[in-house]
C-alpha positions in Angstrom: 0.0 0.0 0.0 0.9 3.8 -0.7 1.0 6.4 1.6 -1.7 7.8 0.0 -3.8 4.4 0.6 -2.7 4.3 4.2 -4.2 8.1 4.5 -7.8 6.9 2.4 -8.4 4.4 4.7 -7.6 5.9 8.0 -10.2 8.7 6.4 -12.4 5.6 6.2 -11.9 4.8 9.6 -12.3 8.2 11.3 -15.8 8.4 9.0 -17.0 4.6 9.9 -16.3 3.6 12.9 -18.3 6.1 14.7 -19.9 4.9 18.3 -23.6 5.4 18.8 -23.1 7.1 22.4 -20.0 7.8 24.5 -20.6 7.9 28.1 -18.8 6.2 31.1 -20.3 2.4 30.3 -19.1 2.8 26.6 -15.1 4.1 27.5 -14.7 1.6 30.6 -16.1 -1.0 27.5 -13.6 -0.6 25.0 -10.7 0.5 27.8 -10.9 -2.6 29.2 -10.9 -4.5 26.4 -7.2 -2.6 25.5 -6.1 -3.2 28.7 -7.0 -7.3 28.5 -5.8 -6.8 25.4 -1.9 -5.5 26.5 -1.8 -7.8 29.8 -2.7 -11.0 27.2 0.1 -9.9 25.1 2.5 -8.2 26.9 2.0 -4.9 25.7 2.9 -1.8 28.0 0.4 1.0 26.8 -1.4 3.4 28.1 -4.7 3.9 27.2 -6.9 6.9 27.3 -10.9 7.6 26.6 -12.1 11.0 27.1 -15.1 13.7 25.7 -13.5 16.8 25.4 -13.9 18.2 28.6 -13.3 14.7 30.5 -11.6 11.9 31.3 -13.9 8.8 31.3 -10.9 5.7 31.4 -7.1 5.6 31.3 -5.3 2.3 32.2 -1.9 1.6 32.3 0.3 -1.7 32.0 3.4 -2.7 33.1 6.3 -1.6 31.7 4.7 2.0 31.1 6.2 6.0 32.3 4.9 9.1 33.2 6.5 9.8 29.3 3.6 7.4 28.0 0.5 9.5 29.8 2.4 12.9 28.5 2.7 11.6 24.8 -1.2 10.9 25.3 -1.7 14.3 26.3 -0.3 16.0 23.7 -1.9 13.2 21.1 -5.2 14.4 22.4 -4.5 17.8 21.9 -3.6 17.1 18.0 -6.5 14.8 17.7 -9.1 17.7 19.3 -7.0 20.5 16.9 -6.9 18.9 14.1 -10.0 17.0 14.0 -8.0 13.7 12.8 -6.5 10.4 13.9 -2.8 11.7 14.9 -1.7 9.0 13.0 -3.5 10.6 9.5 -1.2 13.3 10.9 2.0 11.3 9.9 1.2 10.2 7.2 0.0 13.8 6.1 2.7 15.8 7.2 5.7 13.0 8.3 7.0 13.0 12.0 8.3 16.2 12.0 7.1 18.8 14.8 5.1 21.3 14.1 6.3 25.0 12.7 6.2 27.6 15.0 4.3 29.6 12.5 1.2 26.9 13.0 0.8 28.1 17.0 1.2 24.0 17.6 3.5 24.5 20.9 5.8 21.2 20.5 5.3 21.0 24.3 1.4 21.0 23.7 1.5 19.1 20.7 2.9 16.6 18.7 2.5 14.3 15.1 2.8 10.8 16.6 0.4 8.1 15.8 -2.4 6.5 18.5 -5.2 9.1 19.0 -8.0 8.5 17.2 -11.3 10.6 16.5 -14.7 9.4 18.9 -17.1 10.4 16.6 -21.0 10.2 17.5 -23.6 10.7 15.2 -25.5 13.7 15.2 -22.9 15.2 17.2 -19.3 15.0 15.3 -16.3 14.9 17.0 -16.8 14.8 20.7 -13.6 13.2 22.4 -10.9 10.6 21.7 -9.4 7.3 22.3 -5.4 7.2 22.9 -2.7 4.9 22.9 0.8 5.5 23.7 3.7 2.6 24.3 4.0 1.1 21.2 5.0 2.3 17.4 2.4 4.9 16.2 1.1 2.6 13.2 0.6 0.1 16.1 -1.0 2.5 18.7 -3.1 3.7 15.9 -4.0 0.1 15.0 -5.0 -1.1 18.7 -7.2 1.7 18.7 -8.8 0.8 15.5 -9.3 -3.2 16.5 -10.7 -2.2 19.6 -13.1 -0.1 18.1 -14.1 -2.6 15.5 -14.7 -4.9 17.8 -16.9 -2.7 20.0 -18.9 -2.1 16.8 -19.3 -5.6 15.5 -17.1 -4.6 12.5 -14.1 -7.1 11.1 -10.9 -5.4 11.8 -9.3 -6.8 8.8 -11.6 -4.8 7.0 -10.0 -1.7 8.9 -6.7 -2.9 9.0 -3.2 -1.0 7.8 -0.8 -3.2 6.3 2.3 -3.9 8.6 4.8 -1.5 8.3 
């Protein structure tokens, strides 16, 4: 796949997999489900499910830093900016900080894959789910799978080629 496929289908995925509601239930859901996830595998992550003006679930795992909840932060703020999966960032722009000319504060900010959009209908954009610990393409792809799953929806159907 091309860059430019990798950046249509993440377009897909920001404009598909859109939740029905997000609310406490729905983020302790799909959170846990990351965090069985990591402990099954091994993966130290940090994961993060918030509205915009809340924090609804973050986890942890072993093997995880203070550096891990601070890339989520400033994921969050790119996702809630930008309006995109901070992985569409990367492959939009490359992992290269932002200009100063863009007001995107490198300490506030930063093009790293692993937030994604929480979209619900009738609303838009209204939070985000966040991953940090692992390669962006893979942050960004436990994100997707656990919100596939939530859905009903085949991740392979969702999935971005490995890297």
């Amino acid at each position: 796949m091309t860059t430019e496929d990798d950046i249509a289908l993440v377009k897909r995925q920001e404009l598909e997999l859109v939740l029905p509601a997000l609310d406490e239930a729905v983020a302790f859901e799909i959170g846990s489900s990351i965090r069985a996830r990591a402990l099954e595998e091994g993966l130290s992550l940090v994961v993060d499910i918030r509205t915009w003006d809340r924090q609804l679930f973050f986890s942890a795992t072993p093997g995880t830093s203070a550096d891990n909840a601070e890339w989520v932060r400033r994921k969050i703020n790119s996702v809630r900016r930008f309006q995109r999966a901070s992985y569409r960032l990367v492959l939009e722009r490359g992992e290269v900080p932002f200009s100063p000319q863009s007001g995107a504060d490198v300490a506030d900010y930063v093009i790293a894959g692993g937030g994604f959009p929480l979209r619900v209908p009738g609303a838009g954009i209204i939070g985000s789910l966040t991953i940090s610990g692992l390669p962006g393409r893979k942050d960004h792809g436990v994100a997707v799978d656990a919100l596939c799953d939530h859905l009903g929806r085949n991740r392979a159907d969702y999935a971005l080629s490995e890297a």
